[in-house]
C-alpha positions, -999 to +999 in steps of 0.1 A: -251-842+260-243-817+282-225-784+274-207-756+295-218-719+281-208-691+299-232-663+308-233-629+312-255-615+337-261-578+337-281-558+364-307-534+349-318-502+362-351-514+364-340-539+393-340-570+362-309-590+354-303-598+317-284-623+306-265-628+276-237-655+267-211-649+234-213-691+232-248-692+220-260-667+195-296-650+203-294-658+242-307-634+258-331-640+293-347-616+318-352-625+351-358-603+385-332-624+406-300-638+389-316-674+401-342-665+379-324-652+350-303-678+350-331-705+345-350-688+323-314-684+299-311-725+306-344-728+290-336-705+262-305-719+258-318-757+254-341-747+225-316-728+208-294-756+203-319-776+197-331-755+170-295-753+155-288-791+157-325-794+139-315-770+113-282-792+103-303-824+103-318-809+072 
């Protein structure tokens, strides 16, 4: 199933981009491009709500 979460991508002073999204709680991903933020967050992301849709299983 795929899901549309929208992301918030912040540049650091320390030349990093953060991302964050208000659709999946905990997300947060640190990358030094926004291409590499925004994978890492993907990743992050996919175990979350696999986590949470593990958790309601029980």
């Amino acid at each position: 199933m795929e899901r549309i979460i929208k992301i918030h991508i912040e540049k650091l002073p320390e030349d990093l981009y953060l991302a964050t999204s208000d659709d999946v709680q905990g997300l947060v991903a640190q990358g030094r491009t926004v291409t590499e933020a925004l994978e890492i967050a993907r990743d992050v992301c996919r175990k979350l709500l696999e986590a949470q849709s593990g958790n309601a299983n029980m």
